[in-house]
C-alpha positions as CSV (number, residue, x, y, z in Angstrom):
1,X,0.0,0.0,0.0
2,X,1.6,3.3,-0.8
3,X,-1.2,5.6,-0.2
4,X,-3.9,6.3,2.0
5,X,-7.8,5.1,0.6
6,X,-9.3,8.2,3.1
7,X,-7.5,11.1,1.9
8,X,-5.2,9.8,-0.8
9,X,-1.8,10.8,1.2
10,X,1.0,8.3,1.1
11,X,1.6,5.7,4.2
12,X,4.2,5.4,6.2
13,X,5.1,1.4,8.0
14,X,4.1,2.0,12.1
15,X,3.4,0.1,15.2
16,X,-0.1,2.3,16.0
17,X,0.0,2.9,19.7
18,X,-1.1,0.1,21.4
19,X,-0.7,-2.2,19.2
20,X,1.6,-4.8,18.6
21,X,2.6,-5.4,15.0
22,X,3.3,-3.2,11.7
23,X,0.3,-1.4,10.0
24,X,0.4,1.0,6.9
25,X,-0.3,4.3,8.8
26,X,-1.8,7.9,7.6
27,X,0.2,10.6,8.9
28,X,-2.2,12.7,7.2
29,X,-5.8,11.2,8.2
30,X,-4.3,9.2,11.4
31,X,-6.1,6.2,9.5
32,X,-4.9,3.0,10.3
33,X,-4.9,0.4,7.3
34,X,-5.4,-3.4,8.8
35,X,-5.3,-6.3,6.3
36,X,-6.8,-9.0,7.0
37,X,-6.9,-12.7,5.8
38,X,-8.7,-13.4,2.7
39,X,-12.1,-16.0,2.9
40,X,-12.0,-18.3,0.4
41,X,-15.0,-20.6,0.6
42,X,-16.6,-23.7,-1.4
43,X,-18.6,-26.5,-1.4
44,X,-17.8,-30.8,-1.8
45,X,-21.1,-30.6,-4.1
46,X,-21.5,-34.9,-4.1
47,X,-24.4,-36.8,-6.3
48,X,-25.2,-40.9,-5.5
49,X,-26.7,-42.7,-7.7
50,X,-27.2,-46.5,-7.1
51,X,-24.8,-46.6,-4.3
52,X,-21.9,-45.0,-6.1
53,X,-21.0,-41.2,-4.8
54,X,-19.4,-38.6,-7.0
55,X,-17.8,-35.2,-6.5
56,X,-18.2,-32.4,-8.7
57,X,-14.7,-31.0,-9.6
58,X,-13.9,-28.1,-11.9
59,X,-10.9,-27.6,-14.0
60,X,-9.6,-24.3,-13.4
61,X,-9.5,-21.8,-16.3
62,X,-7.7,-18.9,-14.3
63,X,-4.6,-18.7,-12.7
64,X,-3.4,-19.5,-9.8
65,X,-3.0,-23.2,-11.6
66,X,-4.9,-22.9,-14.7
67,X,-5.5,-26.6,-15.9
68,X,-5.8,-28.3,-12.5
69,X,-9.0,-29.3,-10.6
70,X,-10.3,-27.8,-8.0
71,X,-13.8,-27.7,-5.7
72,X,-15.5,-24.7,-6.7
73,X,-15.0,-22.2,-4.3
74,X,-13.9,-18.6,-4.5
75,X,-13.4,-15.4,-2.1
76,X,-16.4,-14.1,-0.2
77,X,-18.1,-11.0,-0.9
78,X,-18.6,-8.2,1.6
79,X,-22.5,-8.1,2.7
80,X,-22.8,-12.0,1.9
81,X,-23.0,-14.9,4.4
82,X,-20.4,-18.3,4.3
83,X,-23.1,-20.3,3.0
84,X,-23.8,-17.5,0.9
85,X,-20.3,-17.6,-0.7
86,X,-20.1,-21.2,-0.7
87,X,-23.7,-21.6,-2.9
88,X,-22.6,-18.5,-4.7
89,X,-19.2,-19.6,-6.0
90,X,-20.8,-23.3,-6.5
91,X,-23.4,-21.5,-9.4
92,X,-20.6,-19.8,-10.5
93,X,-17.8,-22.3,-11.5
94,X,-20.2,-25.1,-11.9
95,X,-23.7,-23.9,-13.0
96,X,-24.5,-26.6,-10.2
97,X,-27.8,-26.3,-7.8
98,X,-26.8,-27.4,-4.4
99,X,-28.8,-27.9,-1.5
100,X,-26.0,-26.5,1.5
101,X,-24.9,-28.8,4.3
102,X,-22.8,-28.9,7.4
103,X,-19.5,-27.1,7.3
104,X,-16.9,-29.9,6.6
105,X,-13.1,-28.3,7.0
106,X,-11.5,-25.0,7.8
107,X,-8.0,-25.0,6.5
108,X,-5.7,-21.8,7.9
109,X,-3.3,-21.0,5.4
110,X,-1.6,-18.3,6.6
111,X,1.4,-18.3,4.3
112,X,-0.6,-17.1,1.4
113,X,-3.2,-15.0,4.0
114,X,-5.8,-16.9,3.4
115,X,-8.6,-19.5,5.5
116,X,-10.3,-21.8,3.1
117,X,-13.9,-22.9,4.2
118,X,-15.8,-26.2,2.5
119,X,-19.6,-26.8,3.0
120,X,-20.5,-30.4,2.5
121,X,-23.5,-29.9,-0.6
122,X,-25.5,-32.3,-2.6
123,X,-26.4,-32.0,-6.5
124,X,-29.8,-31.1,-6.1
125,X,-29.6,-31.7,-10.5
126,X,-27.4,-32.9,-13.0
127,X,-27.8,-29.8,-14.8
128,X,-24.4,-28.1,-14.5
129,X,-21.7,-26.3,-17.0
130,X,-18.4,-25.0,-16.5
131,X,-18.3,-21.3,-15.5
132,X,-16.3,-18.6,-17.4
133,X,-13.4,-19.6,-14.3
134,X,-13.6,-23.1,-15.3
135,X,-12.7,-25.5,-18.5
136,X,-14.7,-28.7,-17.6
137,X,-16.8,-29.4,-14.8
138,X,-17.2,-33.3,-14.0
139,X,-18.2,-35.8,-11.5
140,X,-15.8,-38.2,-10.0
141,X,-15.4,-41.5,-8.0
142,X,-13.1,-41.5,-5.5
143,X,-11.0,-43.7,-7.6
144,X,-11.3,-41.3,-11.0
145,X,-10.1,-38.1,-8.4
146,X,-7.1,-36.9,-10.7
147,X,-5.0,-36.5,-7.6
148,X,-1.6,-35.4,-9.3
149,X,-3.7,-32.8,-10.9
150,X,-5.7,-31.0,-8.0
151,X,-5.0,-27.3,-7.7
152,X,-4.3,-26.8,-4.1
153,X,-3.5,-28.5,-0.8
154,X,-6.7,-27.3,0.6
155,X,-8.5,-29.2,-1.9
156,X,-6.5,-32.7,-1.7
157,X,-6.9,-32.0,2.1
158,X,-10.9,-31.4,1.7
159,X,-11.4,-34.2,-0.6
160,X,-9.2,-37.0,1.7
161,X,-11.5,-36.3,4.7
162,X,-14.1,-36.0,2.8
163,X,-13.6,-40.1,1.4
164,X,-12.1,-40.5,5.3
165,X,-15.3,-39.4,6.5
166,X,-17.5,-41.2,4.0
167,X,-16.4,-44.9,4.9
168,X,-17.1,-44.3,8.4
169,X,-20.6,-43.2,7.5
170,X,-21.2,-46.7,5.5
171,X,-20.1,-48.2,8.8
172,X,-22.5,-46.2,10.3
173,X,-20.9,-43.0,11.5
174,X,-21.4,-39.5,10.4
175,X,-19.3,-36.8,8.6
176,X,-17.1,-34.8,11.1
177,X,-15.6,-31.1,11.1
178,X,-12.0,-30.9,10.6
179,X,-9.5,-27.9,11.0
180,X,-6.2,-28.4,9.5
181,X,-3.3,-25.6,9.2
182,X,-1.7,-26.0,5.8
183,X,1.8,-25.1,6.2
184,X,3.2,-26.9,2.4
185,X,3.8,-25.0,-0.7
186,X,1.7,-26.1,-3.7
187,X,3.4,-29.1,-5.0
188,X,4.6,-30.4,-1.9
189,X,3.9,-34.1,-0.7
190,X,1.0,-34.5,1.4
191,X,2.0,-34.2,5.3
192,X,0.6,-37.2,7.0
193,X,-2.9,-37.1,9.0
């Protein structure tokens, strides 16, 4: 940040008395500028159909990592809920209908300033098309995932509890809440559970 968004007078780098921590600073205004953590929020949209459970995936047609697959998901808008964002971005990417469920992971990834949120969802429809962020939009089988190809570690994270989570409910069980910190770059190997 170089200048101030109240009176358009450049910032100066401060610790704001009593606090603890650098903040762009107004000498001007006396505005302080916080930033804060992005939301980036999405859905695990599933459909089952005689037994067999698939995800919707999309294949990303923006950078960061245009090409890969990803859950659709997105940042949250100001004046707009997290289920909100997470049916929002799921229209968007997908064209999918969804009917929202529990909250499945929050993943803190604070290297890149971000906290990713997934809502478990369920095809309401098979009526969905790939969004102008997306190339392809498909359904997959746990054993069709293209794991080498997924976008980001919140997304192979997302999908690994969500399969986790899904054999315990055929046992009887139920879908948890999970809160992971991601701490590996992009193309990392996965740290173990």
């Amino acid at each position: 940040m170089k200048f101030c968004s109240e009176c358009a007078h450049p910032v100066t780098v401060a610790i704001p008395e009593g606090d603890n921590r650098p903040r762009y600073v107004c000498t001007q205004c006396g505005t302080i500028h916080y930033q804060n953590p992005k939301m980036v929020i999405g859905t695990v949209p599933v459909w089952e159909q005689d037994g067999e459970l698939k995800v919707l995936l999309c294949k990303r047609a923006i950078e960061p990592r245009h090409g890969y697959w990803t859950l659709p998901a997105g940042f949250m808008e100001n004046e707009e809920t997290t289920g909100q964002a997470a049916v929002r971005e799921t229209e968007e990417e997908a064209g999918a209908n969804v009917e929202l469920g529990n909250l499945f992971t929050l993943l803190n990834v604070a290297h890149v300033h971000q906290v990713h949120l997934f809502y478990l969802a369920r095809l309401l429809d098979l009526d969905y098309e790939a969004g102008v962020e997306s190339l392809d939009v498909q359904l997959f089988a746990e054993h069709e995932i293209p794991w080498d190809d997924l976008a980001f570690p919140t997304i192979r994270t997302t999908l690994e509890l969500f399969f986790a989570d899904r054999r315990k409910v055929l046992e009887g069980g139920s879908y948890g809440f999970h809160s992971r910190d991601i701490t590996r770059p992009m193309r990392a190997p996965v740290e173990p559970d």
